[in-house]
N, C-alpha and C positions, 0 to 999 in steps of 0.2 A: 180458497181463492186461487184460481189459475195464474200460473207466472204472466206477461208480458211477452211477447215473441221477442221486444228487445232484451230481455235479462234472456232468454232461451239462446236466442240466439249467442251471446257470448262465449256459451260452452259447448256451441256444435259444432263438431268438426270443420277443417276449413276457412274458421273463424280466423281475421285478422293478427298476425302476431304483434303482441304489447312490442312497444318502443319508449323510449322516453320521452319527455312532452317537454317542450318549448323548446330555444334555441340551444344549436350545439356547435357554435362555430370553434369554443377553448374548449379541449379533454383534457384533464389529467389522468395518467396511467402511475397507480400507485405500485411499484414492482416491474422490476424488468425480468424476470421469469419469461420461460417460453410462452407460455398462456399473455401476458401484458405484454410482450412483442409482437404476438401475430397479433392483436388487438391494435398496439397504435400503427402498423405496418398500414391495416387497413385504412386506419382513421386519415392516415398521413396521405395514403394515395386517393383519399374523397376528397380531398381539401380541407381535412380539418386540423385547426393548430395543434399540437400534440407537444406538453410537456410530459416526461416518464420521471418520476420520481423515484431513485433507490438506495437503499442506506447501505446497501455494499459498497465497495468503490469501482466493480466491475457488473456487468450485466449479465444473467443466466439463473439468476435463484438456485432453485436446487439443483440446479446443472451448473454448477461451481467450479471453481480452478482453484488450485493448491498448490504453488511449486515450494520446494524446497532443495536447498542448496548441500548437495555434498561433495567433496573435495572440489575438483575441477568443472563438475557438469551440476546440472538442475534437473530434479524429477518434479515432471510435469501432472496431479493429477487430475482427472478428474473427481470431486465432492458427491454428484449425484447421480443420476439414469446412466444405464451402461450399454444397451439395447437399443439402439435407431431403428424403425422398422417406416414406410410409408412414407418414401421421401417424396410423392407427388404432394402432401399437405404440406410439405415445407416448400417446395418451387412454387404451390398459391399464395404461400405469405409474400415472395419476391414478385409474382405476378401483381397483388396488388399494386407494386408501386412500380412497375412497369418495367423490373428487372428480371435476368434470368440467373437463377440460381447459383448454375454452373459458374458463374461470373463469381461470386463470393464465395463458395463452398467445394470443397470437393469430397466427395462422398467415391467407397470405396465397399460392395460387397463383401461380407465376411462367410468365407468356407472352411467349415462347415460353419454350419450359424453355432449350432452346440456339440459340443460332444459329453457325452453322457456316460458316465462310469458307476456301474453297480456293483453291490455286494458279493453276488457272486464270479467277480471278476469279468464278468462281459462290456463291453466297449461297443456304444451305438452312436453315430456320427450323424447329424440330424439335417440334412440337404432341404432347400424349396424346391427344387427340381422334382418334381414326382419321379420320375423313372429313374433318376439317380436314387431317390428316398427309397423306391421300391425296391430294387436291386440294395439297398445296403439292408433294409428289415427283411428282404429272402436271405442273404448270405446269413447272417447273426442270429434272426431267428425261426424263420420257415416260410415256405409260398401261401399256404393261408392266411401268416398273418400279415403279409404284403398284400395281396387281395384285398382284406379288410382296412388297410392305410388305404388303398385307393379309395373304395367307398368309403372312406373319412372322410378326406379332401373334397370327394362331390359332396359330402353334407355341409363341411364346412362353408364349402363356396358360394352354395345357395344362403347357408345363413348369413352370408357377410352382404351378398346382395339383398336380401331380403330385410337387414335389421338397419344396413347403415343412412340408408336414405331417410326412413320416417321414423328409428329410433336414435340417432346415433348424432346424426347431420343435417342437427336443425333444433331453432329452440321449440321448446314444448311447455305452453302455458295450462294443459289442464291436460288428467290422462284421455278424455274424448279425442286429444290429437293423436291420442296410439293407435285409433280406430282408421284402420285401412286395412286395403287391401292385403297389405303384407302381413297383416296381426295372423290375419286366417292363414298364411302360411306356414308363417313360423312355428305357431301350431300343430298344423297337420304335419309338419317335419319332428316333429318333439323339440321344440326349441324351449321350450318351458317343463321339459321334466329335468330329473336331477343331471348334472355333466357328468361324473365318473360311470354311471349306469351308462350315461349315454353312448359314451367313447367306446365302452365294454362290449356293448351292442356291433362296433365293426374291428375291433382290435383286442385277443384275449390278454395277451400275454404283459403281467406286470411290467417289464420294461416300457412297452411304447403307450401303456395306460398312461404311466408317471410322464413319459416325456409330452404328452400332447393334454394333459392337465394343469401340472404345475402351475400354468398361468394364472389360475387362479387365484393363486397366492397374491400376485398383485392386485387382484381387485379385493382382496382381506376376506378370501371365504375359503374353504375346506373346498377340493372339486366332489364332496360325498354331498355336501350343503347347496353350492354352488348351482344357478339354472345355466343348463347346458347352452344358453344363448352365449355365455363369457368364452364359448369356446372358440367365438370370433375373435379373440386375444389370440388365439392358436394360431389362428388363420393368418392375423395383421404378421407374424415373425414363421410361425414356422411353413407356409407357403408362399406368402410374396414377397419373405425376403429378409435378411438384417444385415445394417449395410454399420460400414465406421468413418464417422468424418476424418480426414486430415488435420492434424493437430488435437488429436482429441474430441469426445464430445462436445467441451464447453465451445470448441469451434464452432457451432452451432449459432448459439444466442448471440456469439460476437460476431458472426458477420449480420444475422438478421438487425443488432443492435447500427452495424457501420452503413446498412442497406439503407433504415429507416433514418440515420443521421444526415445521410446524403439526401434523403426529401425532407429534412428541416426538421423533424423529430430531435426537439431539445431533451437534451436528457443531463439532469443532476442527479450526480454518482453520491454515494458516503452522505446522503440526507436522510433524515426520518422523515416520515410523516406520521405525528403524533394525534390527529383528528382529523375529519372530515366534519368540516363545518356547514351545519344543516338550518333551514328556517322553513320549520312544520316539516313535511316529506322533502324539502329542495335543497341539495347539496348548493351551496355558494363560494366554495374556496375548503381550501386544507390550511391545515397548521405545519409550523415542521419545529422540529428541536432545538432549531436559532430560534424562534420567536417570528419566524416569517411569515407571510400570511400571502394566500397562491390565488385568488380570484379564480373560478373558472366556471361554463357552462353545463358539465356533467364530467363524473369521474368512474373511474374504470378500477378497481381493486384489485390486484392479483395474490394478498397475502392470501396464507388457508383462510377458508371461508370463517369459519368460528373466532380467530385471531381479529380479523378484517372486522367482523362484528363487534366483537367487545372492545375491544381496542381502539378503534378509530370514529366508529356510530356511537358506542356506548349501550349495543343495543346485544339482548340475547333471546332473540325470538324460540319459541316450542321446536318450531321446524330445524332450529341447530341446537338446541339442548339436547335435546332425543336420540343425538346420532350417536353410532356404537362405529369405532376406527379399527382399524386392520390392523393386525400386528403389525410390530414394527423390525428393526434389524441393528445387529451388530456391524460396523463396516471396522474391515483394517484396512487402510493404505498403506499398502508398503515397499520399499524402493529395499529391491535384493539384487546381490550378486551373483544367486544361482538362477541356472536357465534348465526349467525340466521339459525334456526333448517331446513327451509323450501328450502333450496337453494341449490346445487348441486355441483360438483368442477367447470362447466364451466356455465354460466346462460348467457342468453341472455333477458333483457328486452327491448321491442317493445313499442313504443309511437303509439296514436292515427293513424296519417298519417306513409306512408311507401312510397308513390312517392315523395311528402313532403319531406323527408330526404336528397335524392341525389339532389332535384332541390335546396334546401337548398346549402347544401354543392360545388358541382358541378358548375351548374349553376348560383346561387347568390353569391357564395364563402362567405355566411355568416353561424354562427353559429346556430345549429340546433336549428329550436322554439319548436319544439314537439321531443325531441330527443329518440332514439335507441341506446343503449348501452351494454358493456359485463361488467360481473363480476365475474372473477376468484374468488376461493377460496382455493389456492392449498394447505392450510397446511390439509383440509381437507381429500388430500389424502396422503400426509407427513406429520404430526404432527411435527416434528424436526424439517421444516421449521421455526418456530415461538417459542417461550419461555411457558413453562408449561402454557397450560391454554389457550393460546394466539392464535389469527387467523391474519391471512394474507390477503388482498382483493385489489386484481390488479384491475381496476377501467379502462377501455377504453373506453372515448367519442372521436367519430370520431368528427374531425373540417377541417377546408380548408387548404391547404398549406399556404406557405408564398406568392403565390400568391395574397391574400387579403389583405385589406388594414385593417388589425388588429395589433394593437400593442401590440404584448405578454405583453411586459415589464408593460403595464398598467390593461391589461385586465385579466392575468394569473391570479391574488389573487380573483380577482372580483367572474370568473367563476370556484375557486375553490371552493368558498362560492355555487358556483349554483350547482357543481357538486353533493355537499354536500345535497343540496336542494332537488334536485331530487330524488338523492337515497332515502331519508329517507318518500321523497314521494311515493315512488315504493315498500317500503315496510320493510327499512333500519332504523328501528325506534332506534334512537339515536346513529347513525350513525356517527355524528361529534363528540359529548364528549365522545366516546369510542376510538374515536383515542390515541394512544399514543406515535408513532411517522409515518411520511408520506416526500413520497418525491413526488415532480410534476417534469412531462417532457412535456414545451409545443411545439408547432410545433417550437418555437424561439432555444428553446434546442436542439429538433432534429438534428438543422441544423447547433448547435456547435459541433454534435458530427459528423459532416461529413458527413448529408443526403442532398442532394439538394433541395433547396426549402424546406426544413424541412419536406420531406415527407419519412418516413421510410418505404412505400409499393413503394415506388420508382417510375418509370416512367410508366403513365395507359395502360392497356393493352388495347388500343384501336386498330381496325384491322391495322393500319399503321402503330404502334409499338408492333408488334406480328409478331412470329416467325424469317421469313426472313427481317423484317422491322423491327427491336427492330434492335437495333445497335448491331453489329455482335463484335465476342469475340477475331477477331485477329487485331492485329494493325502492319504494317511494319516486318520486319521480322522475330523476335520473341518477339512478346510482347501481352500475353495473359492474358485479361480481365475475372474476373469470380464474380457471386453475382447479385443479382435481376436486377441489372441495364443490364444485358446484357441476350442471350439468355439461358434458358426458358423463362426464368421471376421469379415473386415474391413467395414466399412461401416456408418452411424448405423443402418438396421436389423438391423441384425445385433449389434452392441454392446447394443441394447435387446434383444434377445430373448436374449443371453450372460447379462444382468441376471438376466433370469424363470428362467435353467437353472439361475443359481448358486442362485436363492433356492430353488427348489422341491428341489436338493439337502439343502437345510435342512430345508424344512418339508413334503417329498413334492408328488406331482403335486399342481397347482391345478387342485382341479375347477371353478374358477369361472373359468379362463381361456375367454374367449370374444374374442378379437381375431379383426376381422373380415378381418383377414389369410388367417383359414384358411377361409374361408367359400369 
């Protein structure tokens, strides 16, 4: 028996994007998280009433703040993302509500974006600037392999135009919406073979392989595994930019939080919302952990996606059981007294092995033997971060999920003595008794503060959880999911533009979206 041209119709490209059904004058936004601010930002500048619900006492989710008090002054840190990149997505969340950015925020270039220290003692300083980039991979490593960064950058640039309009920046209700014109491109560029081959193809030399890969670590894949499309992560920071807010990252969340309070966005800070109360598919109100009950016409989730399901729906559909989550990390904050001259705001140190790491992490699910690690330094480009005198150093060793068979609870003090270790091997000379106060968050933390499987890059972006196969962002009649765990995927651009899918779920395409992202 022949389909119906209307059942056909549904799944041919073009087709109408799902919304949710009947009225949406009340949203709740469960989480203030970057992904649940640019979501009620929108909501709040279409005219819709917009409560944000968050059981923190401050807004930013995994873009956190932590001060802590020593002697006379306060170190300021940041908890999560360290890396801003793509600040036109952030001037659209302030555009919706008719504000300009600059007004709230102030955002400050960071040069070099990395600098990168390897084993054999070489030092690569990683510029957006092409002819600056070029000129520092001629000086450090030869003019062929500068030649081949340039043709990087023209492949990257096509891929980034080429994926982010129909893959990236917009929702997608069946994989027939991948069907366009741009699939055929990506294609004939190789955007769908493996990423380290790929890169290998315009760049020989193991240094600028590792530095213009790596990224892939945030989307939870090996760049050997990895389709050479993630190498638009490349592109988002290491060509058009990484920039640092004033006052920190979490500066961030809390002006988009003061932007959207100024257009009437109520927000109760230090509340749970312990359900979402449903009648058949229709969400009608939340619960919260007074006993209070929130009436409303559709609600907006920003916890991780798997969390947000069992927890609040009570539900654990296939499409989020199935999922396999990215390693996760060691963080140390730590507020020292030493200031090392040679090191940049964002440094990236590389161990011996580079394939080594992810079969480490990945496939053995054990703790890196030769590890690769970051290390911010942000009061370097704030000094107020930290008390007269005093430096700051965010400290990220990647390690496995809670898939492994590690116990934080025993292992956590062990390998903060190794952490210690290492740094001061790589160049961190008296790196421990300069400490003078430090906080750790291991994968075991992560996953108290509501990441599943304690991985805070969330579910890997492997091709079977990408794009039309990453668990889709509407549930039942209006209940919309937004935040790494759902589509784009992982990363502060990508959690901003989760934001604009969920909201336009509500209130239909934004004809007035013009981020110059898509330009």
């Amino acid at each position: 028996m022949s389909p119906r041209a209307s059942d056909l119709a549904r799944w041919l490209p073009g087709r109408s994007m799902r919304t949710v059904s009947g009225t949406t004058d009340h949203v709740i936004v469960v989480g203030a998280g970057l992904a649940g601010l640019s979501a009620a930002m929108r909501l709040a500048g279409a005219g819709r009433k917009v409560t944000v619900i968050e059981r923190e006492a401050i807004p930013g989710g995994r873009a956190g703040r932590l001060d802590i008090k020593a002697g006379d002054g306060t170190y300021r840190f940041d908890t999560g993302p360290t890396v801003l990149t793509m600040p036109d997505l952030i001037a659209d969340c302030f555009d919706a509500l008719g504000e300009t950015m600059e007004d709230w925020l102030t955002l400050e270039p960071v040069a070099p974006l990395y600098r990168a220290f390897y084993p054999d003692g070489s030092v690569l300083n990683v510029h957006s600037n092409v002819d600056e980039m070029t000129e520092e991979i001629r000086t450090v490593i030869g003019d062929d392999e500068a030649e081949g960064y340039r043709r990087y950058v023209d492949f990257v640039s096509q891929l980034y135009r080429y994926e982010m309009k129909d893959f990236i920046d917009r929702n997608i209700d069946s994989p027939f919406d991948l069907i366009t014109p741009d699939l055929a491109k990506l294609v004939s560029i190789g955007g769908f073979r493996r990423l380290a081959p790929k890169v290998r193809e315009y760049m020989k030399d193991p240094r600028t392989e590792r530095i213009y890969s790596f990224q892939s670590m945030y989307a939870g894949l090996s760049p050997y595994d990895a389709l050479a499309i993630y190498a638009v992560i490349a592109y988002m920071d290491s060509v058009a930019g990484v920039f640092f807010p004033k006052g920190g990252m979490h500066a961030l969340p809390a002006a988009m939080a003061a932007a959207a309070a100024k257009h009437g966005v109520d927000f109760r800070y230090s509340t749970d919302v312990t359900a979402v109360e449903t009648v058949g598919s229709r969400a009608v109100a939340v619960q919260t952990s007074t006993g209070e009950r929130i009436a409303c016409d559709a609600v907006v989730l920003n916890p991780d996606l798997p969390v947000a399901y069992r927890d609040l729906l009570g539900k654990e559909p296939w499409s989020v059981k199935r999922l396999n989550h990215s390693p996760s990390c060691f963080l140390m904050l730590a507020g020292s007294t030493a200031k090392y001259s040679k090191i940049a705001h964002h440094n990236i140190h590389f161990g011996r092995t580079w394939q080594g790491v992810f079969e480490d992490l990945i496939d053995k699910k054990q703790l890196m033997s030769d590890p690769s690690l970051l290390v911010t330094n942000p009061s370097r480009s704030d000094p107020d971060l930290a008390p007269p005198g005093k430096e700051i150093y965010y400290v990220l060793f990647p390690t496995p999920n809670l898939d492994a068979s590690i116990d934080w609870r025993k292992e956590g003090p062990r390998y903060r003595d190794e952490v210690v270790r290492v740094l001061e091997e790589r160049g961190y000379v008296g790196f421990g008794d300069a400490i003078e106060v430090e906080n750790i968050t291991t994968p075991l933390d992560w996953e108290a503060r509501g990441m599943e499987r304690g991985a805070p890059f969330s579910a890997a972006h492997s091709f079977l959880q990408t794009g039309p196969f990453r668990p889709g962002n509407l549930w039942g009649e209006n209940v919309v999911f937004t935040g790494s765990g759902t589509q784009p995927g992982v990363g502060v651009p990508m959690v901003l533009i989760s934001g604009r899918l969920a909201a336009e779920r509500i209130l239909g395409k934004d004809p007035g979206y013009s981020s110059r992202a898509r330009r």
